[in-house]
C-alpha positions as CSV (number, residue, x, y, z in Angstrom):
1,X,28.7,36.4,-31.5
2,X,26.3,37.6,-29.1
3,X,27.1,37.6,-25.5
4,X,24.6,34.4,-25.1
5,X,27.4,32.5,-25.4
6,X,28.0,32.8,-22.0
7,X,25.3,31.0,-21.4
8,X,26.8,27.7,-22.4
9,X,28.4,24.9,-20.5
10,X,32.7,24.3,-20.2
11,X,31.4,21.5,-22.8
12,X,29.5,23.3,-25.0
13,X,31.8,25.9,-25.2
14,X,34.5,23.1,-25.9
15,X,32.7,21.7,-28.5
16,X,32.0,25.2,-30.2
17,X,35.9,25.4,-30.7
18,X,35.8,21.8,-32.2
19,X,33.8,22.9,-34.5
20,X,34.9,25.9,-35.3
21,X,32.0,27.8,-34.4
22,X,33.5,30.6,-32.2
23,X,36.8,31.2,-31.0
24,X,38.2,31.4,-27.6
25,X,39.0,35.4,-27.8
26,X,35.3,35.6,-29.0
27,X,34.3,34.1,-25.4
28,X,36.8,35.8,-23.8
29,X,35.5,39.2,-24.6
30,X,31.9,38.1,-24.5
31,X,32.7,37.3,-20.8
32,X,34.6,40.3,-19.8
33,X,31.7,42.1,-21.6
34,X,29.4,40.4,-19.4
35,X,31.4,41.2,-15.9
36,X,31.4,44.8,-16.8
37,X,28.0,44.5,-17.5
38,X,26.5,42.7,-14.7
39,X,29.2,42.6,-11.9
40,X,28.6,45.9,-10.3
41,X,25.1,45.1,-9.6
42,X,26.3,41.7,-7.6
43,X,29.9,42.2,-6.5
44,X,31.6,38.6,-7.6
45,X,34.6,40.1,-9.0
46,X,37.9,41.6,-7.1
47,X,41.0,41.1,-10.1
48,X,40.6,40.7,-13.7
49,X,43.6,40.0,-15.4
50,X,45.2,42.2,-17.9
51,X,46.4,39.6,-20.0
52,X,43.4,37.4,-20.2
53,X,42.9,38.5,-23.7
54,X,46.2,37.4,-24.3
55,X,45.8,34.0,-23.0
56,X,42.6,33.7,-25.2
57,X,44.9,34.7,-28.5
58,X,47.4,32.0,-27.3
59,X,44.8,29.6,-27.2
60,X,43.0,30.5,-30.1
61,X,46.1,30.1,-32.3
62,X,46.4,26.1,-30.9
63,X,43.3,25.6,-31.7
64,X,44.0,27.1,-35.3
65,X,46.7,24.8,-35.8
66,X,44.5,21.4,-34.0
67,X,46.7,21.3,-31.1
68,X,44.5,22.0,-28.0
69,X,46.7,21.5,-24.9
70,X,43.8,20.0,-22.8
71,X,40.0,19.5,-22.3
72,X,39.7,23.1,-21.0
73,X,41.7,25.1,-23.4
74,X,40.5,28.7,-23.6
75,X,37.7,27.7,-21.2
76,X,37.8,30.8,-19.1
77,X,37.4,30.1,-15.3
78,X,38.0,32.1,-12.3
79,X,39.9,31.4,-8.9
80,X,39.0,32.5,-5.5
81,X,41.1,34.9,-3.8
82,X,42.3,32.3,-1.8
83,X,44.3,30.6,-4.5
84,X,47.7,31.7,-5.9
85,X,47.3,32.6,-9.7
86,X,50.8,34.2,-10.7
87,X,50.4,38.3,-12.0
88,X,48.2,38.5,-9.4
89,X,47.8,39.2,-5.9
90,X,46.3,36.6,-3.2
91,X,44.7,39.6,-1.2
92,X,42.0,36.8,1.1
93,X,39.6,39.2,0.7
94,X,41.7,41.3,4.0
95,X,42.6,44.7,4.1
96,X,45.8,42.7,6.5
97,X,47.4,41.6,3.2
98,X,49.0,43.3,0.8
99,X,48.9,44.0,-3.4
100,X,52.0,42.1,-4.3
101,X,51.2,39.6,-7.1
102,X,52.1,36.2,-6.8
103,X,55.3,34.6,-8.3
104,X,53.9,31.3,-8.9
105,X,50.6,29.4,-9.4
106,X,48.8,27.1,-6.9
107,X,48.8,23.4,-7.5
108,X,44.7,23.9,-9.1
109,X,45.9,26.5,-11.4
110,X,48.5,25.0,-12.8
111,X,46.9,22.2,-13.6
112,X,44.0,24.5,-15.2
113,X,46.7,26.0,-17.5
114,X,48.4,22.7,-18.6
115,X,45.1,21.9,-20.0
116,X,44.7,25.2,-21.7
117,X,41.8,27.6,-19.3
118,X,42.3,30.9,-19.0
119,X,42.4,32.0,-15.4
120,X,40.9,35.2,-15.9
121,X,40.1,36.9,-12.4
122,X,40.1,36.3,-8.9
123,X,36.4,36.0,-7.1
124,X,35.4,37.8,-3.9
125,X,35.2,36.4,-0.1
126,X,34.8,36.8,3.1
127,X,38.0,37.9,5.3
128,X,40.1,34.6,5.1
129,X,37.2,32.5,3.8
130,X,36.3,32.5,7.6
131,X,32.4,32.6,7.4
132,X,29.6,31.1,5.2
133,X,28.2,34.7,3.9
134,X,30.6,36.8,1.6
135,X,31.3,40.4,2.5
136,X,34.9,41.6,3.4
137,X,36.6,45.2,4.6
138,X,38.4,44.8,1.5
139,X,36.0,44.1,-0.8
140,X,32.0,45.3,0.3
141,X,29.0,42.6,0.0
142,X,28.7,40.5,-2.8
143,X,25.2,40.0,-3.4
144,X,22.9,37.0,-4.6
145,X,21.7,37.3,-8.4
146,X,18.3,36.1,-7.5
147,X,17.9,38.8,-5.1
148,X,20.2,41.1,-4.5
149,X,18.9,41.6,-1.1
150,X,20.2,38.5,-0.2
151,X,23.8,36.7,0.2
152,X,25.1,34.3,-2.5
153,X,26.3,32.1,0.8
154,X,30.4,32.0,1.2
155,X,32.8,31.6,1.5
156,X,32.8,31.0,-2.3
157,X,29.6,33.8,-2.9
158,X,31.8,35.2,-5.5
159,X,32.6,32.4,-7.7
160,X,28.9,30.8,-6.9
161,X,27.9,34.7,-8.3
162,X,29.8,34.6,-11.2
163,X,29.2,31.4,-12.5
164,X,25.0,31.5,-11.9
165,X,25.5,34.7,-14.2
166,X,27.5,33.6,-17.0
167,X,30.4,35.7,-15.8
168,X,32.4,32.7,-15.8
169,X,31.6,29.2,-17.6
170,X,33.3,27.9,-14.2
171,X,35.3,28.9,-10.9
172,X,37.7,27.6,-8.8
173,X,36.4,27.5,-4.7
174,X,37.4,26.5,-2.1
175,X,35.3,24.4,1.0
176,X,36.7,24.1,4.5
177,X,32.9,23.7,6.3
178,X,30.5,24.1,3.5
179,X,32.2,26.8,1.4
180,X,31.5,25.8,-2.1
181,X,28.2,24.0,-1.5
182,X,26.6,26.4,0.8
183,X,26.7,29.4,-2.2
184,X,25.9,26.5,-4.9
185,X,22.6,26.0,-3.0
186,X,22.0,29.8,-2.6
187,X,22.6,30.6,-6.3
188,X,21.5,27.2,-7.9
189,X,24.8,26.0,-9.5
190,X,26.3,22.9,-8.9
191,X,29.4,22.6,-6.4
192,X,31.6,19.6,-5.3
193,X,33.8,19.2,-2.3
194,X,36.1,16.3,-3.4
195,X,38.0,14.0,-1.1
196,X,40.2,15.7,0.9
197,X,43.5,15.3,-0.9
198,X,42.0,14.6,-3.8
199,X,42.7,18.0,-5.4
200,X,46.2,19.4,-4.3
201,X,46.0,22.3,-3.1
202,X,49.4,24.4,-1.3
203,X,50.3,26.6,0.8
204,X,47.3,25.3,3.0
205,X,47.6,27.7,6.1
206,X,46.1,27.6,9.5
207,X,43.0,26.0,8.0
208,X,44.8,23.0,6.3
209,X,43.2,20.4,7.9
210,X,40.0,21.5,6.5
211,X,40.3,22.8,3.5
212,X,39.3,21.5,-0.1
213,X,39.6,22.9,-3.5
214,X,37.1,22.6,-5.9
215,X,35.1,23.3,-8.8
216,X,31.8,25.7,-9.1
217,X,29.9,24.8,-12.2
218,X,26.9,25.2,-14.3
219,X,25.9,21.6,-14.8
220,X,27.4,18.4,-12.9
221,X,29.3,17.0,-16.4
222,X,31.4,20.4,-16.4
223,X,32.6,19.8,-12.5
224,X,33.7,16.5,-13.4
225,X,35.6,17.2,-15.9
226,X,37.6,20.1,-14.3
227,X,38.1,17.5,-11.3
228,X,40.1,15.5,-13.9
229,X,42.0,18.3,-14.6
230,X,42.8,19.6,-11.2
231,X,43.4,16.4,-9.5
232,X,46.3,15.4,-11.0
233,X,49.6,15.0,-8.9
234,X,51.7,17.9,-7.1
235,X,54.2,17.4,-4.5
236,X,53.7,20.6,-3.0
237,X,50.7,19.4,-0.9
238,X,51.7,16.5,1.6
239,X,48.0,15.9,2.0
240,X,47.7,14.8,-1.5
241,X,46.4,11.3,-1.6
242,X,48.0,9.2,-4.3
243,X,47.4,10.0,-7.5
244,X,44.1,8.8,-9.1
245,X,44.0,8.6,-12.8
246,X,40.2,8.6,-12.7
247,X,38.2,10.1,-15.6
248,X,34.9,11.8,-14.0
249,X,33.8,12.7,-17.2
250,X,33.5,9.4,-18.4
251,X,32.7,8.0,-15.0
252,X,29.2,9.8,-15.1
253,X,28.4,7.0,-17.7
254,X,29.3,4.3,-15.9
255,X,26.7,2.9,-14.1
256,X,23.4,3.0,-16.6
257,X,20.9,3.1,-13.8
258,X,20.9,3.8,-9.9
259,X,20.3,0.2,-9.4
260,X,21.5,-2.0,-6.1
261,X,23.0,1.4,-5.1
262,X,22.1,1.6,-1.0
263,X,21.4,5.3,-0.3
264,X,20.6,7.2,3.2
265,X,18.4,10.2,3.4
266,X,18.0,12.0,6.4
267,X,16.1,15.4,6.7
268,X,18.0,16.2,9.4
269,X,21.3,14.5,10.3
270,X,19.8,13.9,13.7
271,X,20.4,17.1,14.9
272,X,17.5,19.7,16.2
273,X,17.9,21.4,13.5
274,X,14.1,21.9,11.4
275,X,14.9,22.8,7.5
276,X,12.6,24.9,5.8
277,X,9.8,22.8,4.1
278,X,11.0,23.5,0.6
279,X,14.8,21.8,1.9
280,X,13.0,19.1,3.5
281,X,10.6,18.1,0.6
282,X,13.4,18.3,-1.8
283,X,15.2,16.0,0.4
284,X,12.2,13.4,-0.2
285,X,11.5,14.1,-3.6
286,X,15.5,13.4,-4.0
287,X,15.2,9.8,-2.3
288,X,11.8,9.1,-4.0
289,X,13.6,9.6,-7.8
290,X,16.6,6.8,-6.6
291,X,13.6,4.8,-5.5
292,X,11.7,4.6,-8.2
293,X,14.9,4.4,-10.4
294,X,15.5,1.5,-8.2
295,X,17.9,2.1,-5.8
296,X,17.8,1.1,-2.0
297,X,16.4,3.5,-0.5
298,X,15.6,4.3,3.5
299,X,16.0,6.9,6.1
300,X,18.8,6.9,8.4
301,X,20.7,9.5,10.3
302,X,24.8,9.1,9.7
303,X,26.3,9.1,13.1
304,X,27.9,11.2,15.5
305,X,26.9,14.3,13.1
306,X,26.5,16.8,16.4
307,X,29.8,15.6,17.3
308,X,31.3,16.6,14.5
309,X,30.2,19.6,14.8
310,X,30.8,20.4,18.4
311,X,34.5,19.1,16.7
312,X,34.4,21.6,14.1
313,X,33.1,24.8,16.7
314,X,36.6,23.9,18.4
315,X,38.8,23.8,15.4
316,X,37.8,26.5,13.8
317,X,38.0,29.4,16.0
318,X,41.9,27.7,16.6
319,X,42.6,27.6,13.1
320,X,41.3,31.3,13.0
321,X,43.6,32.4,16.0
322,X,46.6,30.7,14.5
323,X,45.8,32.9,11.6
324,X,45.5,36.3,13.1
325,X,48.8,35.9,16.1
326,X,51.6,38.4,15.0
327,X,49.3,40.1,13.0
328,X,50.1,44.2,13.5
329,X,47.7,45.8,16.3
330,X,46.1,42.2,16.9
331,X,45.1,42.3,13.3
332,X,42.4,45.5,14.0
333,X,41.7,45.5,10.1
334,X,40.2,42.7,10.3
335,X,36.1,41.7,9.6
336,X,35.2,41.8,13.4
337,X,33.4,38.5,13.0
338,X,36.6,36.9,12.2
339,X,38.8,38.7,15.5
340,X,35.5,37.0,17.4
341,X,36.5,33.7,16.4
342,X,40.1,34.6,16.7
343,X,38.9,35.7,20.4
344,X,37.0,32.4,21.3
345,X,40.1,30.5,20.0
346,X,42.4,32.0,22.4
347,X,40.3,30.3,25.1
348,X,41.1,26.8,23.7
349,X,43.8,24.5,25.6
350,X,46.2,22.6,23.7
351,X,44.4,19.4,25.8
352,X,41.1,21.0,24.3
353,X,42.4,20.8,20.7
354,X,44.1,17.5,21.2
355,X,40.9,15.9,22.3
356,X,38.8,17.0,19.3
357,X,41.5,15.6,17.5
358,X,41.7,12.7,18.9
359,X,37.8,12.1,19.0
360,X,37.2,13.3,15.1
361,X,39.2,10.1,14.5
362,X,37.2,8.4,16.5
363,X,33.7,9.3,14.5
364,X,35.3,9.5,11.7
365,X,35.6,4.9,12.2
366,X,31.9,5.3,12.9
367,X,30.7,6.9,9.5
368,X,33.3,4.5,7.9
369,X,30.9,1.6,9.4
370,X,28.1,3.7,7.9
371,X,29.5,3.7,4.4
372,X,30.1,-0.1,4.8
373,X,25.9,-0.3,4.8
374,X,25.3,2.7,2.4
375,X,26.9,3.8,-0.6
376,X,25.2,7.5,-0.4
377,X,23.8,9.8,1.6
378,X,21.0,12.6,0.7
379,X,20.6,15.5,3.3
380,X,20.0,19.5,3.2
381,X,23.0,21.5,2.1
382,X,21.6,24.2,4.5
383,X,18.9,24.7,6.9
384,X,17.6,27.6,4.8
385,X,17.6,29.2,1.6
386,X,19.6,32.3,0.7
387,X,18.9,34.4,3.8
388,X,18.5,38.3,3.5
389,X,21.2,40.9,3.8
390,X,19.5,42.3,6.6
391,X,19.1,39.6,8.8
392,X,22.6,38.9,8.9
393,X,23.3,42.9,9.9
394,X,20.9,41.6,12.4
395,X,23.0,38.8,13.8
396,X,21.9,35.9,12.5
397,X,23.4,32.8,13.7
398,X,24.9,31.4,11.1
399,X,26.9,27.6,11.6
400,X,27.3,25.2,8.4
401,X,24.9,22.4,10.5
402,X,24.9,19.9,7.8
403,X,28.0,20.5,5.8
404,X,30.7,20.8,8.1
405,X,31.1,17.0,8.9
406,X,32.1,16.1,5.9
407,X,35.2,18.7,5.8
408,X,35.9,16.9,9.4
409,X,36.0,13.0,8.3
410,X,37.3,14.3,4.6
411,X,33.9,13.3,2.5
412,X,33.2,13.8,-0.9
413,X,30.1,15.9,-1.4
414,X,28.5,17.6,-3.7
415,X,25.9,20.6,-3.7
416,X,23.1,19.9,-6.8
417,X,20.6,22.1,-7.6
418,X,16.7,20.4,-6.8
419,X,14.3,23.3,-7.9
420,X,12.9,26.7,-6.4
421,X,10.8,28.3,-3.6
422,X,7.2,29.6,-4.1
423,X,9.3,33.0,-3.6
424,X,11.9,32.2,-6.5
425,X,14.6,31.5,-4.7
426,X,16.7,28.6,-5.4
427,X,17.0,25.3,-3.5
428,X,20.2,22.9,-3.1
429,X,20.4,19.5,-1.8
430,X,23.6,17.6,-0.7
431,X,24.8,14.3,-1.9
432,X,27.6,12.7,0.5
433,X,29.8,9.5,-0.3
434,X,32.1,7.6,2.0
435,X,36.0,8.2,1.9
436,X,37.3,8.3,-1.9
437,X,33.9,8.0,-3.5
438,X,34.4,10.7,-5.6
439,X,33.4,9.4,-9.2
440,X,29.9,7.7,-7.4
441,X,29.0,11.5,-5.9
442,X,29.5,12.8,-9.3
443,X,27.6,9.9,-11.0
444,X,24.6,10.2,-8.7
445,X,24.3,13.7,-8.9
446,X,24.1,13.7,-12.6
447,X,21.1,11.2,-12.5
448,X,19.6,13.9,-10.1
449,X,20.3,16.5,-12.6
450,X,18.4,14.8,-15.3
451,X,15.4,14.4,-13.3
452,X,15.6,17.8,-11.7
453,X,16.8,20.0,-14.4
454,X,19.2,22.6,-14.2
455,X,18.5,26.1,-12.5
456,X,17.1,28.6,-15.4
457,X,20.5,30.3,-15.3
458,X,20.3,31.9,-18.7
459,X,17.0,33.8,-17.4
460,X,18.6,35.1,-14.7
461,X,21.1,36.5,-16.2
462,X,18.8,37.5,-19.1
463,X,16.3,39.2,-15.6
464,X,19.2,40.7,-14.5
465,X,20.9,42.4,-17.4
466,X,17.5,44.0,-17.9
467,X,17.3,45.2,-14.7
468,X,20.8,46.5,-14.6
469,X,19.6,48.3,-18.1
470,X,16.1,49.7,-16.7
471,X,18.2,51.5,-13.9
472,X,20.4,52.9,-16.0
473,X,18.1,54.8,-18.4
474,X,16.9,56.3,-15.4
């Protein structure tokens, strides 16, 4: 088969081996033939498995015989480089770590294999997934398929990279201020933060108290069925909420139409921070579909949002000077951005930390009130689209302003893509439920989807691989 067929959905490409209309080592080598391809032009890549083609016999043969382990069996999906797959090293994107491949999978991947996905590479990210662009010592700049002058967002750029390309059907991210949906709005995919807990997900590290892992998708029907997969029990996280035997999938039919659903939308989040006019009017045009599908609809600001992040511009820079004490020579091999925030965190008392602590619980009771009044909440993912390369060597300040609350009070979100700029350039909304609302985040993002449309993914990759071939002739 052509290589087209990685341009198709988890689902589609499920329902292809149903059918017996391709095979899962056909994908497999149509998407290794497309990384080869495409990858050096964006950077989304850092590990390819040597036995992925052996994973794709394995599950070619069960198929053969009818006995498919799982929804996702020789679905091939990459991990970030943050998350243990066994054969393969856990580098972080840091020159600090070291080659040695892991003995044993993280919670996520496991569950990815019981169900049959091949976990086929490892994605590329910042130094210790500590900033929202994605560029590393260790691994260069990933850049953004819809310009490669600009960033793909991070800390997931890579797996937002691959996926918008076809290079994967879907990835693995992970999200501890605005990490998956930051790069799902810069490359027009969709991404979802679950509940924190909701996905186990172990060793957590310094940034544990944060971070969520979750999928990166092409369409909102594929994430929700990978969240099935991956949310199932594992003691190795204590986090873990209790175990939720939820089907997403089905749950995006659940509800026939958006009706009696209360919904929020707030341009802003209160803070004095102006989106760009394309964010803001997808913002409306978001609350005006629910409307007229007959939803509640009004503008409100959640509360407490600056707090939340004043909150989170303490944590962090802790969590990143927890990470980088011991390290040899004060971790000089580090991205300098990241020994900055290790710097600043230094400065932060243990009375300091405690407070913020003690006051995220505190707003955290306050959006539960919210929630009580509103089911949803529609806001920008980002203040700005996909910002060029240059402007960060610049300097740009860069803070995830309306993402990172929800990793503080442990909110389901989800990124969705909601059209493009008059330059091209893709444009991501967010969708926010209250604590555990997983399944409604999903739900409402799907009726979104069918009245936005999905991003024009196949022509990207279609622009690019033409662009890739035009160089090379010359």
């Amino acid at each position: 088969m052509s290589s087209d067929i990685c341009d198709l959905t988890v689902q589609e490409v499920h329902a292809l081996y149903e059918a017996g209309g391709t095979s899962p080592v056909e994908v497999m080598e149509a998407v290794l033939h497309r990384v080869e391809q495409l990858d050096p032009a964006v950077n989304a890549f850092c590990q390819i498995a040597g036995d992925a083609l052996d994973m794709a016999r394995a599950s070619e043969t069960r198929w053969h015989r009818k006995r498919p382990l799982g929804p996702l069996d020789g679905v091939p999906v990459s991990i970030k480089d943050n998350v243990a797959v066994s054969g393969l090293a856990t580098r972080y994107g840091s020159r600090v770590t070291d080659e040695v491949p892991a003995s044993h999978d993280s919670p996520c991947v496991a569950r990815l294999r019981e169900s049959g996905a091949i976990c086929f590479a490892k994605t590329t990210l910042p130094d210790f997934a500590h900033k929202i662009v994605t560029d590393s010592p260790l691994t260069g700049v990933t850049r953004n398929p819809w310009d490669r002058e600009r960033t793909p967002g991070g800390s997931s750029g890579g797996a937002a990279a691959a996926v918008s390309l076809g290079m994967a059907p879907a990835a693995i991210g992970t999200d501890g201020g605005g990490s998956i949906r930051i790069p799902a709005a810069f490359t027009g995919t969709f991404g979802f933060k679950p509940s924190f807990g909701r996905v186990p997900h172990a060793p957590r590290g310094p940034f544990g108290l944060l971070s969520h892992i979750g999928p990166l998708t092409r369409c909102v029907a594929d994430a929700a069925r990978i969240l099935t997969v991956i949310s199932r029990p594992d003691s190795r996280d204590w986090y873990a909420l209790p175990f939720d035997a939820s089907d997403y999938e089905r749950g995006l039919k659940c509800k026939p139409t958006p009706g009696g659903i209360r919904i929020a939308y707030s341009p802003s989040l209160g803070l004095a921070v102006t989106p760009e006019p394309a964010i803001h009017e997808a913002v409306m045009q978001a609350a005006d579909t629910f409307r007229q599908l007959g939803a509640r609809v009004q503008p409100e600001d959640p509360p407490g949002i600056d707090r939340c992040n004043a909150i989170h511009a303490t944590l962090w820079p802790a969590c990143c000077r927890q990470l980088t004490e011991g390290m040899v020579d004060g971790g000089a091999a580090l991205d300098p951005s990241l020994r900055a925030y290790s710097d600043a965190g230094a400065g932060i008392s243990r009375q300091a930390l405690l407070g913020a602590l003690i006051e995220r619980g505190e707003l955290g009771a306050g959006v539960n009130a919210f929630f009580e009044r509103y089911d949803l909440v529609i806001c920008p993912v980002y203040p700005r689209v996909a910002m060029r390369l240059t402007e960060l060597q610049a300097g740009d300040e860069l803070f995830p302003h309306f993402t990172a609350w929800c990793n503080q009070l442990g909110l389901p979100a989800a990124s969705l893509y909601a059209g493009t700029t008059a330059e091209g350039l893709p444009v991501g909304i967010q969708i926010v439920g209250g604590r555990h609302a997983d399944a409604l985040v999903l739900w409402a993002s799907h009726i979104l989807e069918l009245a936005f449309g999905r991003a024009p993914l196949a022509e990207l990759a279609r622009t690019l691989s033409s662009s890739v071939a035009g160089h090379k002739t010359h």
